[in-house]
C-alpha positions in Angstrom: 119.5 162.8 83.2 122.3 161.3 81.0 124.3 161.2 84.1 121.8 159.5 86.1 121.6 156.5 83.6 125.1 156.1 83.3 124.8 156.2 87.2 122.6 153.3 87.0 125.4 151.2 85.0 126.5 149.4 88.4 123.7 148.4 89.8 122.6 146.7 86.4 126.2 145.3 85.6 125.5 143.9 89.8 122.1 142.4 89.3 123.7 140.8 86.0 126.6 139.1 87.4 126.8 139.6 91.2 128.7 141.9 93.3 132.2 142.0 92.5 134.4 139.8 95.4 135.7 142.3 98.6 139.4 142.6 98.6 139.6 144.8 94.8 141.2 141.7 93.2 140.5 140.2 89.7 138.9 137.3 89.3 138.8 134.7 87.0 136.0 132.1 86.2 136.5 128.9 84.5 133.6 127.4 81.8 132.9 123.5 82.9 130.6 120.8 81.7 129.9 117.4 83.1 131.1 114.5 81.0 127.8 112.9 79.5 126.6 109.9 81.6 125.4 106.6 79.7 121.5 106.2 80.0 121.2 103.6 82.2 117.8 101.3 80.7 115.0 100.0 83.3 116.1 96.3 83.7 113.3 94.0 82.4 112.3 90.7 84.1 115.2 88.6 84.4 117.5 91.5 83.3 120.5 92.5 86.1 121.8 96.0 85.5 125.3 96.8 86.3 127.1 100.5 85.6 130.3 100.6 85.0 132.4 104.0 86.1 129.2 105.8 87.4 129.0 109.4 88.6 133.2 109.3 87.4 133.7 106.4 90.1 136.4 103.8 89.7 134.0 101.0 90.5 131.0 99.1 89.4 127.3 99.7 90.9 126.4 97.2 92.2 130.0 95.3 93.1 128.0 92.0 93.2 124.9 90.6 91.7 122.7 87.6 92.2 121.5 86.0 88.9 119.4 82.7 88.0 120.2 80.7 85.5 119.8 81.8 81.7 118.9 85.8 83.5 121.2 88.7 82.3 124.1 90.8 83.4 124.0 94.2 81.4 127.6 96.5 81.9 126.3 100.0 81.1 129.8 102.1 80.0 130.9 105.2 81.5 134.5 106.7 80.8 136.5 108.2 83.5 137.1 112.1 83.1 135.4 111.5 79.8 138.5 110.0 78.4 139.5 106.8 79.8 137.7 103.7 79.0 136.6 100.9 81.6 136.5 97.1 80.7 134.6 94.0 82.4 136.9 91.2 81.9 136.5 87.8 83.8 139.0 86.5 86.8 139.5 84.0 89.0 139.7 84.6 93.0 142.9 83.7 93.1 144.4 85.9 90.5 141.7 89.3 91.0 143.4 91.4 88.4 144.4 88.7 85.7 142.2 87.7 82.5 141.2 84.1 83.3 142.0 81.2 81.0 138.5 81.1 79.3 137.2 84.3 80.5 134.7 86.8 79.2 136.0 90.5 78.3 134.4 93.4 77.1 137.5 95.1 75.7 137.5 99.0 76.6 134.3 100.8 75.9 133.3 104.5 75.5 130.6 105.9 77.5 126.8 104.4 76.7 128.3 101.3 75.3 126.5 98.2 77.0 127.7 94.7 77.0 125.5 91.7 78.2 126.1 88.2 79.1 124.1 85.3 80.2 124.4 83.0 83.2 125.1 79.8 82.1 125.6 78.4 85.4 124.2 80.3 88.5 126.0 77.9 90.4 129.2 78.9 89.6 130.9 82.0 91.0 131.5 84.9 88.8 134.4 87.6 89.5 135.3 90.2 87.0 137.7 93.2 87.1 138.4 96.5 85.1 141.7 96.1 83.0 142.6 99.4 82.5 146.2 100.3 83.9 146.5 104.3 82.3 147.5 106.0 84.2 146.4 103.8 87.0 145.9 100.2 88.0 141.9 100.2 88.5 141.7 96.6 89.7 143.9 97.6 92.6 141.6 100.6 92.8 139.2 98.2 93.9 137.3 98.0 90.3 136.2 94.4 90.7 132.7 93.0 91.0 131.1 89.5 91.3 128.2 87.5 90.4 126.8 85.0 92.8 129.7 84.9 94.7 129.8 83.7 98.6 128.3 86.0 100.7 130.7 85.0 103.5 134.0 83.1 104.2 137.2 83.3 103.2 136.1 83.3 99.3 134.0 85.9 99.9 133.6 89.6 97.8 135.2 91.6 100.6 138.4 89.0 100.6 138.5 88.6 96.7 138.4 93.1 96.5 141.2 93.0 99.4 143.0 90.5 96.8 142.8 92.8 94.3 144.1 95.6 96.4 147.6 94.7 96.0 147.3 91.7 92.7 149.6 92.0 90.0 148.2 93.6 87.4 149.7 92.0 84.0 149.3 94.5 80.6 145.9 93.9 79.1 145.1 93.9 75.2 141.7 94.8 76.1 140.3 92.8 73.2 136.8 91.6 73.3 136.1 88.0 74.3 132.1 86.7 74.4 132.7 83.2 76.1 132.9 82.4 79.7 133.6 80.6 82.7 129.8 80.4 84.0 128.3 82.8 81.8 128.7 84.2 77.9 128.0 87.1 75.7 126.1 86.4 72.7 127.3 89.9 71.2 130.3 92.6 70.8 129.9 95.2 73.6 127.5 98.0 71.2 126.0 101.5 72.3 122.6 101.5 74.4 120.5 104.6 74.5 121.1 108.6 74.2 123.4 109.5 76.9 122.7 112.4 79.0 124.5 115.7 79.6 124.2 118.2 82.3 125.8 121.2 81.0 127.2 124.8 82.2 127.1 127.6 80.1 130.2 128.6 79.0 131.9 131.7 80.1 131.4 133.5 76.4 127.6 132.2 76.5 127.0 133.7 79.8 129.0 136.9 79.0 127.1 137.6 75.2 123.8 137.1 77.0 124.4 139.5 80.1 125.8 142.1 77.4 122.5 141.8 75.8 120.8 142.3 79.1 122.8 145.1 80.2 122.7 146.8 77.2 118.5 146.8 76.9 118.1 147.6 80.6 120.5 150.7 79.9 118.8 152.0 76.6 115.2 151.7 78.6 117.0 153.8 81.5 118.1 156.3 79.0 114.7 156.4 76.7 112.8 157.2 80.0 115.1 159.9 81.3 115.1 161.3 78.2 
């Protein structure tokens, strides 16, 4: 009877983890959990939303926004890998990946962080770009975004992120700045909402609770061959 139940220790070992891999070689598995994401609020009436980094992209969603006077942009913050930090920081079309004399900036800002500014003049095109250069150039990534910008010519968003593509990229200081050329922030870039995780078990989570699994299936095996 003893026999039988020890018998019966691959079969539960199986249905706990899955059949071991054909070929007899060991295998190793890795614990992973996604980076949280920032929790992107439901824009309100007059209220542009704009997410900076999302799904660990090196771009914004949208690229380009069209805003009335006095409505909103709101940057919602998402790090790259967790670990690098994004920026929105104001340009010019003809220098993509340069601060602009006068320009906004957001300065680098963790994940959740949301900065907002106002359109002071819908009239007047807005292009912005992320500043970080560690360990790569994201402007020349094609990181760059507008607000009511031209939605054809040669000033338009497709020829301002093909600028940007090959712009010099000077070293930023990534300090915050609220005023604007055409739009402003009234505040410091500050966290929004809760951010939201998707997480894996880890490796010893997953391992402790199929032990505990294995182990009660086995005693129930043995206690009824007994």
């Amino acid at each position: 009877m003893k026999f039988l139940a020890l018998a019966a220790l691959p079969a539960l070992v199986a249905a706990q983890y899955g059949a071991p891999p054909s070929g007899g070689g060991a295998t190793t598995s890795s614990s992973s959990s996604s980076a949280a994401a920032a929790a992107v609020p439901t824009a309100a009436a007059g209220q542009h939303i704009v997410v900076v980094g999302e799904n660990n992209g090196v771009m914004f969603t949208p690229s380009t926004v069209t805003a009335a006077q006095n409505e909103t942009v709101t940057f919602v913050f998402n790090e790259f890998d967790g670990t690098v930090m994004h920026s929105v920081t104001q340009s010019t079309f003809a220098a993509p990946c340069t601060l602009a004399n006068g320009g906004f900036d957001s300065g680098f800002q963790p994940t959740n962080n949301q900065f907002t500014i106002t359109i002071m003049n819908a009239s007047q095109p807005i292009w912005f770009f992320c500043q970080q250069i560690n360990p790569l150039k994201h402007c020349n990534l094609g990181m760059v975004g507008g607000i009511n910008v031209p939605a054809s010519g040669t000033n338009d968003f497709a020829n301002f992120s093909l600028a940007a593509s090959t712009a010099a990229v000077p070293t930023q200081t990534g300090s915050g700045i609220l005023s604007g050329i055409g739009a402003a922030a009234t505040a410091p870039a500050a966290p929004g909402g809760s951010a939201s995780a998707s997480a894996a078990p880890s490796s010893a989570m997953r391992l402790v609770a199929g032990a505990g699994s294995l182990l009660a299936g086995l005693f129930a095996v043995v206690y009824t061959l007994a």
